[in-house]
Each structure stands twice: as structure tokens, then as C-alpha cells.
N, C-alpha and C positions, 0 to 999 in steps of 0.2 A: 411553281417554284418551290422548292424544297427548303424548309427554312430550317437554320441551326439547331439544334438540341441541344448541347455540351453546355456545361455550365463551369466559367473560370470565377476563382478567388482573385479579385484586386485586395492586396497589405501597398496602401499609400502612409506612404512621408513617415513611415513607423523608424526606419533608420535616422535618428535627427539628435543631432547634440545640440535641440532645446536651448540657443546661444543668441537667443531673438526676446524682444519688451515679449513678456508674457508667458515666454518659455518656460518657466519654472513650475506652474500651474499647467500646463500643457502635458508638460513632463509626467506632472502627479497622475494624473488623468491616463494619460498614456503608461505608463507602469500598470495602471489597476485595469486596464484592456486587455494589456497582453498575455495573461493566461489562457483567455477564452481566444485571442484571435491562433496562438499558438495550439490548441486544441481543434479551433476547426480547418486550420492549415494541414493536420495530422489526417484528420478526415476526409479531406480530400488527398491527401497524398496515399490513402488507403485504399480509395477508388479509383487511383489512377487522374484522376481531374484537375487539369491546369493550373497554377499556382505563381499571377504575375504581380513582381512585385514593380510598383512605381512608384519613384522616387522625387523630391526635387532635388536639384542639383546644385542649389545655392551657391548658384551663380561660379562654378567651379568647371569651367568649359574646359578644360581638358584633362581631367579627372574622370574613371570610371567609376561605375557600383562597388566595385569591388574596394576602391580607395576609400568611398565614403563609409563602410561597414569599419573598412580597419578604423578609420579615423575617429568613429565612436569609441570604440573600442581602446582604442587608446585613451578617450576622453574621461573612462574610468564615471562610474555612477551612474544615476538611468540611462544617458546613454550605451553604454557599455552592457548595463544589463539586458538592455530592450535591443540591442543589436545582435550580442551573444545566443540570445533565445530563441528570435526571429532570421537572426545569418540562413539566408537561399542557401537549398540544396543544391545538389549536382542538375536536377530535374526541374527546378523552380527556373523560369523565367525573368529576367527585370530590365525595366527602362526608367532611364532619366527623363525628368520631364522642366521644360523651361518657368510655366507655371502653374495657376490652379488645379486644370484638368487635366484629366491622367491623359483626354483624347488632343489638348491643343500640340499642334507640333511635334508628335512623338509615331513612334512607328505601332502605338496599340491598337490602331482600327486594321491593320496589317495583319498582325501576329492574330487577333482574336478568328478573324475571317477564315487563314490557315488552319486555326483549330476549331474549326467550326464551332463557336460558341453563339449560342442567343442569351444565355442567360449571366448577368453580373452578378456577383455578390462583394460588397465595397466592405472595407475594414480599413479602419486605419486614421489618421490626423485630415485635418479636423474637420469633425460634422459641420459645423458654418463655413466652412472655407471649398477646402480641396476636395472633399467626400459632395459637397452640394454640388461643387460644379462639375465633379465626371458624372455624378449622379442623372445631373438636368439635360450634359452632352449626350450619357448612353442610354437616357430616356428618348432623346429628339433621333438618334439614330437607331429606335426599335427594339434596344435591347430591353428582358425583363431585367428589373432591378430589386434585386434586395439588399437592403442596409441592415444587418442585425443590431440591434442597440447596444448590444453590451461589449458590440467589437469597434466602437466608433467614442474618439474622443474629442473635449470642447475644451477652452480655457472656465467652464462653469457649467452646471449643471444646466442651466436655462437657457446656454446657448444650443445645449447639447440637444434638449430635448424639443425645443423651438428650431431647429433644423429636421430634425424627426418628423416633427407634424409638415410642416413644408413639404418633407421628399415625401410625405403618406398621397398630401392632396396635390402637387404639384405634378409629380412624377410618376405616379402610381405606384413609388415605392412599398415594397413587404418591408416592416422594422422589427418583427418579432424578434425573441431570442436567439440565437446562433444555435441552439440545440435544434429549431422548426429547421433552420437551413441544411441540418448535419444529414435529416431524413430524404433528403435527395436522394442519399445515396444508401440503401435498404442493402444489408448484409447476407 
């Protein structure tokens, strides 16, 4: 059986007007991420290489991606910034997702399989939460996993890096820099 090779970028719950206990420290964290996840999003759109963004959808059932981008955007301050930055291309994929993992209930074991992907690279809110649990799903369904550190946010430094170790031994997560992920793709 011929296994996958392609390697997609998941950007999780990076679109979020932060309007939740905790959000505002979320927020900060997520502001100082997104340089790096917006430079390796650049990176692979240079390679050609998939670019799916998942989202929660907070609980806004009949709303698309598209509503919740403007909706930050309207919201004016890091949301707004981190939406503006990050706003999917023409070429950039995205799904809603009901909760944690990018894989419960959503059509991304579909879309990944279509693009022949084996390999993840997870970016985006929050390392203890939504990055752990698509992390643990596209571990148990065989995907390789890497989480770059510097593209993944916590509500604190210790949750951030206490998820890290977790996906290193759990999961057989890669954590290095997002620069080791960029070399995927050799110019």
C-alpha cells in the first residue's frame, strides 16, 4: 500500500474574538505566534503544499468561515489583527469544527486523504486544548505530527510548554522551531 507523502499546514482557532474567561491572555499569546505561523503559511504556499485552516465555530450553526473572519474583523484589536494577517487565501482550505479536534465531526479525514497528505503540522490555539487533541486524533490515525513551538499558543507559558512535552512523549510529536518544518520544502 502506498502511503501518503504531502505534508498540510493545520492554522487552528487562530480566527477568534478571544470573548471567552481567559481570552485575553490567549489573545496576548496568540498576537506573538502569529508572525511565525504567517511566515510558515507563506512557506508552504511557496511549495505549493496545503494550507487547512480549522476553525471552532462557536456554536454559530449557521454561519460560515467566511462570517467568522469578517466578524473579527469587525471586532477591531487582536482579533482583527490576527484575522487580517491570517484571512485564507483563494487556495487555502477551511472547515468548522464542533469542538476540540480538528478530526471530531468535520470533513478533515476526507479532505486530507483527497490530498494525499501523511504528514501534519499543527499551528494555532491552544497547545493544552485543541492542538493536543487533533494532535492525539492524527497521531492514533498514523499521521506524522509536528507542532512547531513557536507556532502554538497557551493561556501561560507552562501550559504551553507542559503540552509540548506531552505531544513529544505521547504522540511522537517533532516540537522544534517552525524554521526545522520550513526545510520540508528545499528551494
Amino acid at each position: 500500500m502506498r502511503r501518503p507523502n504531502a505534508t498540510a499546514l493545520l492554522v487552528l482557532d487562530m480566527v477568534n474574538l478571544f470573548d471567552f474567561e481567559g481570552g485575553r491572555r490567549l489573545a496576548r499569546d496568540a498576537a506573538r505566534i502569529t508572525p511565525a505561523i504567517a511566515a510558515l503559511r507563506a512557506r508552504f504556499d511557496r511549495a505549493g503544499a496545503p494550507v487547512v485552516y480549522v476553525n471552532d465555530n462557536f456554536t454559530r450553526w449557521q454561519g460560515e468561515f467566511h462570517d467568522l473572519v469578517e466578524r473579527c474583523i469587525a471586532a477591531g484589536g487582536v482579533p482583527a489583527a490576527i484575522a487580517a494577517r491570517l484571512r485564507p487565501a483563494q487556495q487555502h482550505y477551511y472547515i468548522l469544527k464542533p469542538k476540540h479536534s480538528a478530526f471530531l465531526a468535520t470533513a478533515l479525514p476526507v479532505l486530507l486523504a483527497k490530498l494525499g497528505v501523511g504528514r501534519l503540522v499543527l499551528t494555532g490555539l491552544a497547545a493544552d486544548s485543541c492542538i493536543l487533541a487533533t494532535a492525539l486524533d492524527a497521531n492514533m490515525r498514523e499521521y506524522e505530527v509536528w507542532v512547531p513551538g513557536d507556532c502554538v499558543a497557551a493561556q501561560t507559558a507552562a501550559r504551553r510548554s507542559g503540552s509540548l512535552a506531552l505531544l513529544r512523549t505521547s504522540a511522537n510529536a517533532r516540537t522544534g522551531a517552525s524554521t526545522r518544518v520550513a526545510a520540508l520544502f528545499p528551494d
